[in-house]
N, C-alpha and C positions, 0 to 999 in steps of 0.2 A: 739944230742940235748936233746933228753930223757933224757938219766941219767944227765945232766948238770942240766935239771930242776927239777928233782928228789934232784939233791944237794941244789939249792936255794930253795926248798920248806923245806930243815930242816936247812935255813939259824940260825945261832947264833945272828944276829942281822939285822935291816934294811941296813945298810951298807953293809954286808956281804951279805945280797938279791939281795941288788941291784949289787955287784961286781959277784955273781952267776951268774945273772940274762947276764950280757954284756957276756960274758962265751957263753950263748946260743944263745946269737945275733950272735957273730960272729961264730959259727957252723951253725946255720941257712942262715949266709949268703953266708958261703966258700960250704956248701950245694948249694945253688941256683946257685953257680959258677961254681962247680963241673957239675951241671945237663947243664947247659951251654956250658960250654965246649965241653960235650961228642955230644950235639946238631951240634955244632960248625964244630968239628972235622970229624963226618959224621956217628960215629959210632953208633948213637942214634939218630931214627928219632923224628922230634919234637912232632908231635902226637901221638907218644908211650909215652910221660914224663908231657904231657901236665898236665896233673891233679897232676900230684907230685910236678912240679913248681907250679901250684896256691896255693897247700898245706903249702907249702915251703915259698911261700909269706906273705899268711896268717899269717903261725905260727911267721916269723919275726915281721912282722905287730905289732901281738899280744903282742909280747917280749918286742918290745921297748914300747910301750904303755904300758905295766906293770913297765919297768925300770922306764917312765917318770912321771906316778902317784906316785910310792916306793919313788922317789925323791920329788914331791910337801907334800909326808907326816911327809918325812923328815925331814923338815923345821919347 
């Protein structure tokens, strides 16, 4: 997710921000499946991941709220 958003912050254009920007949504979200999973499967118990899924939440949160303003500026 980092460097994705490392790339969209030296976006070439709001377009290109925002196509960055989806980039880090969906790492943030195959992230939170990932941590799921390993919950899931047994190998990771949930309250050892606890605070990296809220992290993980959050930072998607964030993401798409930045996609969805980049887009009303858009306009």
């Amino acid at each position: 997710m980092g460097a994705n958003y490392r790339a969209a912050c030296r976006a070439k254009s709001p377009a290109d921000f925002i196509s960055k920007m989806g980039i880090v949504e969906e790492e943030a979200d195959e992230t939170i499946y990932w941590m799921e999973l390993l919950i899931l499967s047994g190998l990771v118990r949930k309250s050892n991941i606890t605070s990296l899924l809220d992290e993980a939440d959050q930072i998607l949160a964030m993401t798409v709220s930045s996609i969805k303003t980049a887009r009303l500026r858009k306009k």
